[in-house]
FIKOLZA-1660 file (N, C-alpha, C; in steps of 0.1 Angstrom, whole numbers, plus 5000, padded with zeros to 4 digits):
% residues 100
   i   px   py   pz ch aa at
   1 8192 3134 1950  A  X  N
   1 8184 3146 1952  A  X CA
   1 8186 3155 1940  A  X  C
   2 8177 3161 1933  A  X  N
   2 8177 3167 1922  A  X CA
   2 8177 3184 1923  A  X  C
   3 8189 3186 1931  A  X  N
   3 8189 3201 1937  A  X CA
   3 8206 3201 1934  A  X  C
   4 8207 3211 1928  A  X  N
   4 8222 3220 1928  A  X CA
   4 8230 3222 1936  A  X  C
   5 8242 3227 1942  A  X  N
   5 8250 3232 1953  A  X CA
   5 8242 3248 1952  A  X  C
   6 8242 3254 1946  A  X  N
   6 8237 3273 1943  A  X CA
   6 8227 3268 1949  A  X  C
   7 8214 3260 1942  A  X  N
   7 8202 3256 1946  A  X CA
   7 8199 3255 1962  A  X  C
   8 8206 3245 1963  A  X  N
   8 8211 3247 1978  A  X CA
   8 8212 3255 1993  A  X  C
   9 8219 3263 1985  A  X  N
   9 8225 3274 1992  A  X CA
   9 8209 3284 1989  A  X  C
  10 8211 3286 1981  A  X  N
  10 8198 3295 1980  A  X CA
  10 8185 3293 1988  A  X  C
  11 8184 3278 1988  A  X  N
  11 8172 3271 1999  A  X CA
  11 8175 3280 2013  A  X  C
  12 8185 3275 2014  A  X  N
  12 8190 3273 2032  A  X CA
  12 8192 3286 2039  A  X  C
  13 8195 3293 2029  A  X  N
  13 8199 3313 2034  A  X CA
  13 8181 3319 2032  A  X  C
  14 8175 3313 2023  A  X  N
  14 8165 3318 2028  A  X CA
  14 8153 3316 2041  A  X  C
  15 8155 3300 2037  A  X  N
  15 8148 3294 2048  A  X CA
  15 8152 3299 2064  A  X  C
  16 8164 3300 2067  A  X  N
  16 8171 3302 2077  A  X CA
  16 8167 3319 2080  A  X  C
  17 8172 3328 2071  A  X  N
  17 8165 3342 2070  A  X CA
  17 8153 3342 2077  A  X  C
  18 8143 3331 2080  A  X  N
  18 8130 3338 2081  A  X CA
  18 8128 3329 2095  A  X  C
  19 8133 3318 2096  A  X  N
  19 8131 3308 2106  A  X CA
  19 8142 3311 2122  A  X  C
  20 8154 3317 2114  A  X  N
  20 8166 3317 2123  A  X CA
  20 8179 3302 2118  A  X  C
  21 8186 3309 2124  A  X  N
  21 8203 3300 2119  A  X CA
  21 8200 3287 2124  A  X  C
  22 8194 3282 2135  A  X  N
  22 8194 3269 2137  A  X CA
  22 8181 3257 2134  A  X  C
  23 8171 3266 2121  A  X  N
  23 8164 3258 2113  A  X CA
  23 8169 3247 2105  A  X  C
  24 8161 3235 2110  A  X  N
  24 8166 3223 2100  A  X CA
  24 8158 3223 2084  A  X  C
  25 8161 3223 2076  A  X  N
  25 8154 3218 2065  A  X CA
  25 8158 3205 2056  A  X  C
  26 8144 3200 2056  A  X  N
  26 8143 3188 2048  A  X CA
  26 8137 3188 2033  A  X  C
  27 8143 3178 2028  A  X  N
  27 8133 3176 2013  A  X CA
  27 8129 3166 2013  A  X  C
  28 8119 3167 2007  A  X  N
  28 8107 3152 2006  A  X CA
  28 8101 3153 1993  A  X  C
  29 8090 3141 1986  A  X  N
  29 8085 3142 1976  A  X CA
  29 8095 3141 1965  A  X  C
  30 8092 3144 1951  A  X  N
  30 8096 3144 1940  A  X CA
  30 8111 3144 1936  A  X  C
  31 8115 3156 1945  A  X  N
  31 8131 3162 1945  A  X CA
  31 8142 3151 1951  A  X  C
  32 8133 3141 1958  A  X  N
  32 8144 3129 1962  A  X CA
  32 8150 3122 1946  A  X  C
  33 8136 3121 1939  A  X  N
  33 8139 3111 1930  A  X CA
  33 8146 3116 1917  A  X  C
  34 8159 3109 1913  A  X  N
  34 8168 3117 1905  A  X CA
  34 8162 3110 1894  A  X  C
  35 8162 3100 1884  A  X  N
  35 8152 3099 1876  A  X CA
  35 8140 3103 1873  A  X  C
  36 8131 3114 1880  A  X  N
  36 8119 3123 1880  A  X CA
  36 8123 3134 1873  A  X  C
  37 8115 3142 1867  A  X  N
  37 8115 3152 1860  A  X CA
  37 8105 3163 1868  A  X  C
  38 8110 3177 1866  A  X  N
  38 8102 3189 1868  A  X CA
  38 8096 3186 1884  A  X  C
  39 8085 3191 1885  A  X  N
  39 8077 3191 1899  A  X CA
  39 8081 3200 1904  A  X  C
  40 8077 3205 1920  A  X  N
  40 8078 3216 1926  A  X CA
  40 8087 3210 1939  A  X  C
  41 8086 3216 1950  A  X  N
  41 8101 3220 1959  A  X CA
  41 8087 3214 1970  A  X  C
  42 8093 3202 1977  A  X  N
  42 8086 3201 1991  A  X CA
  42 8096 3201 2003  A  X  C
  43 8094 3213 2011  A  X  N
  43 8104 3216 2020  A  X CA
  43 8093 3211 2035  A  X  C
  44 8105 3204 2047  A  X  N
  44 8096 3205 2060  A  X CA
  44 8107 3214 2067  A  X  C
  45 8100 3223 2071  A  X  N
  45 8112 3231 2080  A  X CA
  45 8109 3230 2093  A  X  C
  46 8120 3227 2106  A  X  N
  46 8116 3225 2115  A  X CA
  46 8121 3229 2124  A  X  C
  47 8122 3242 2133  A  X  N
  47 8126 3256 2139  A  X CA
  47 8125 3252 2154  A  X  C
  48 8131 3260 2162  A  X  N
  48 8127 3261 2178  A  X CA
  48 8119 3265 2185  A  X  C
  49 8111 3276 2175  A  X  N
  49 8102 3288 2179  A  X CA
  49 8092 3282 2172  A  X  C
  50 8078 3285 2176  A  X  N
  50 8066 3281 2171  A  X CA
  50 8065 3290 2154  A  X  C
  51 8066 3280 2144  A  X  N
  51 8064 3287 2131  A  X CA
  51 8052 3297 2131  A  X  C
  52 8056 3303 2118  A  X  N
  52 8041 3317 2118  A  X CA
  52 8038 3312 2104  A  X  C
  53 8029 3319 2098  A  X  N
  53 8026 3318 2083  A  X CA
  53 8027 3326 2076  A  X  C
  54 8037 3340 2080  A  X  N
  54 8046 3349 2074  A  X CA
  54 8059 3343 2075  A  X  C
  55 8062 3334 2085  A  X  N
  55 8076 3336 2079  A  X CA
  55 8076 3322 2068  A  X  C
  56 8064 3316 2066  A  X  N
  56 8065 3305 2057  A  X CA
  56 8063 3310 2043  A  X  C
  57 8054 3322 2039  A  X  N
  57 8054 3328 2032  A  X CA
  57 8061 3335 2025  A  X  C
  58 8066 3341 2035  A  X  N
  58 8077 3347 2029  A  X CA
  58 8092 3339 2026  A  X  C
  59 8099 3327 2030  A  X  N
  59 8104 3318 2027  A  X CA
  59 8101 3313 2014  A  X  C
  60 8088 3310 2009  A  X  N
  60 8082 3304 1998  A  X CA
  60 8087 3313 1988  A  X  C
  61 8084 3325 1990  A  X  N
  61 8086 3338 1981  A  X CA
  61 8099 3338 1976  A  X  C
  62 8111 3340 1985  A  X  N
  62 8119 3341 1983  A  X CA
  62 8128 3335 1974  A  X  C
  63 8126 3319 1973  A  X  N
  63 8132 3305 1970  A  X CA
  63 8124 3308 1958  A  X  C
  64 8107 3309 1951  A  X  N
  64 8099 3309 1945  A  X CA
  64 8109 3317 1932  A  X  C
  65 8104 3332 1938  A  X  N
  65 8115 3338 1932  A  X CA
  65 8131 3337 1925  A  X  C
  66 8140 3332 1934  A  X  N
  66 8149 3334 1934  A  X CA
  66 8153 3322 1924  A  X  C
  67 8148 3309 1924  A  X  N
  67 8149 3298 1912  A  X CA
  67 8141 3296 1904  A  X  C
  68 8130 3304 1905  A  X  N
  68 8116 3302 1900  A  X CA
  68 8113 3285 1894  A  X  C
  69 8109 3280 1907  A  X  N
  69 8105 3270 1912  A  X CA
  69 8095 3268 1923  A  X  C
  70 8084 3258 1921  A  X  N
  70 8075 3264 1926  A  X CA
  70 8073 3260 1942  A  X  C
  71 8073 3261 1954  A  X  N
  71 8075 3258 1963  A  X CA
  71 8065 3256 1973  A  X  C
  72 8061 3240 1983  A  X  N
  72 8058 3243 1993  A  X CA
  72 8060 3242 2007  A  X  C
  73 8061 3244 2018  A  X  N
  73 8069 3243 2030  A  X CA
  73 8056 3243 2041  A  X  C
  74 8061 3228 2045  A  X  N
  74 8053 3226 2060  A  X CA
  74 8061 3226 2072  A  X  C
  75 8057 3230 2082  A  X  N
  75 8064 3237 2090  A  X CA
  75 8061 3232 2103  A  X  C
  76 8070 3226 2110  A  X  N
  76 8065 3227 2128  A  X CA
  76 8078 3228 2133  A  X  C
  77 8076 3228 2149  A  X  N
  77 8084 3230 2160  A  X CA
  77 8092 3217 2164  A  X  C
  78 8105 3223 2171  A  X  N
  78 8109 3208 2171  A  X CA
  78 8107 3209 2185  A  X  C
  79 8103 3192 2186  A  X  N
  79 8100 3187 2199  A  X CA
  79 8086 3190 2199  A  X  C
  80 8082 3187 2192  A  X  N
  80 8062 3182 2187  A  X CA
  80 8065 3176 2185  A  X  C
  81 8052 3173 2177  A  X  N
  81 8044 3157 2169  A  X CA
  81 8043 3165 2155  A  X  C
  82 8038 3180 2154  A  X  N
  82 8032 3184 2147  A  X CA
  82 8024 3181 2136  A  X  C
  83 8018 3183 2124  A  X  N
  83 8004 3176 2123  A  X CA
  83 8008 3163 2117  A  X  C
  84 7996 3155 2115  A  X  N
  84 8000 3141 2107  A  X CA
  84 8006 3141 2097  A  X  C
  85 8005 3151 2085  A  X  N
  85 8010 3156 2076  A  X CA
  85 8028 3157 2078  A  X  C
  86 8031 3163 2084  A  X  N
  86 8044 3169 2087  A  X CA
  86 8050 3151 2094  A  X  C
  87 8041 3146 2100  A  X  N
  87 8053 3133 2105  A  X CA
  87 8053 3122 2093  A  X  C
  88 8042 3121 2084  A  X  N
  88 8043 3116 2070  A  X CA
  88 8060 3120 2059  A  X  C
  89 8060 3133 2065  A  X  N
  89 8071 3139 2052  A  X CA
  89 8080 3133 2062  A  X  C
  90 8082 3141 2070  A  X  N
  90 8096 3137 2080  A  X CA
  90 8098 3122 2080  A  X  C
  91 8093 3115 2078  A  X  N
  91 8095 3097 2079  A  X CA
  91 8098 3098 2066  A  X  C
  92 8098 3103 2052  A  X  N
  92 8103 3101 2040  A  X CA
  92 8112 3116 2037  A  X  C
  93 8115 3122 2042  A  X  N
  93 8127 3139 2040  A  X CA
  93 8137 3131 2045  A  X  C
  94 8148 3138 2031  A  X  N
  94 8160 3141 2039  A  X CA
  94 8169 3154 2041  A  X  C
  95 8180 3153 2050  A  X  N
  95 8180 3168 2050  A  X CA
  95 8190 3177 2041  A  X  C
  96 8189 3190 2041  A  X  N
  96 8195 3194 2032  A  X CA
  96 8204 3201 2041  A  X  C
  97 8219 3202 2038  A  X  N
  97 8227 3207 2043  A  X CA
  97 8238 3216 2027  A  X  C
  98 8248 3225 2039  A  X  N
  98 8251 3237 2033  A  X CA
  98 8263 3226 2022  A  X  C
  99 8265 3229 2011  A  X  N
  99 8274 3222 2001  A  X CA
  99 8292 3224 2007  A  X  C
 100 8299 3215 2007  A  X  N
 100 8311 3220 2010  A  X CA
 100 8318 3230 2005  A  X  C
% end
C-alpha cells in the first residue's frame, strides 16, 4: 500500500473526526498497488450511524488538504449491502489501521 505511517494517521484522525472512533476505513483502487505511481486516495468508510454527505465532505477536505492529495470516499453503514458500488470496493479494500 503506497501510504506513509503520518499518511496514515492523518487518514484515520480525520476520517474518524467526522464518522466517530469506531469507523472502519478501507483503501481500494490505485493506492494498493506499490508499483503504481500518483493517482488519488479511494477510501470506503464504513460507520454505525447512517453516513451524511457532510460528514463525507468534510472528511475529503480535511485529508485533501492536509496531504494535498486528491481524495474520494464512498460511504455506507455497517450491516447493509450498501450500493453496488460500495460492495465492488469492499471485495477489493483493505483496511487501514493506526501504525504501531
Amino acid at each position: 500500500m503506497r501510504l506513509s505511517d503520518a499518511q496514515t494517521a492523518v487518514i484515520l484522525n480525520s476520517v474518524r473526526q467526522q464518522f466517530g472512533d469506531d469507523a472502519q476505513v478501507l483503501v481500494f483502487g490505485s493506492r494498493l498497488d506499490d508499483s503504481a505511481h500518483g493517482g488519488d486516495l479511494d477510501l470506503l468508510v464504513e460507520s454505525a450511524a447512517p453516513p451524511t454527505l457532510r460528514q463525507r465532505a468534510l472528511a475529503s477536505l480535511a485529508i485533501e488538504q492536509t496531504l494535498n492529495l486528491p481524495v474520494d470516499i464512498v460511504t455506507r453503514q455497517r450491516g447493509t449491502q450498501g450500493s453496488a458500488f460500495a460492495r465492488i470496493a469492499r471485495a477489493k479494500a483493505q483496511a487501514l489501521e493506526m501504525p504501531a
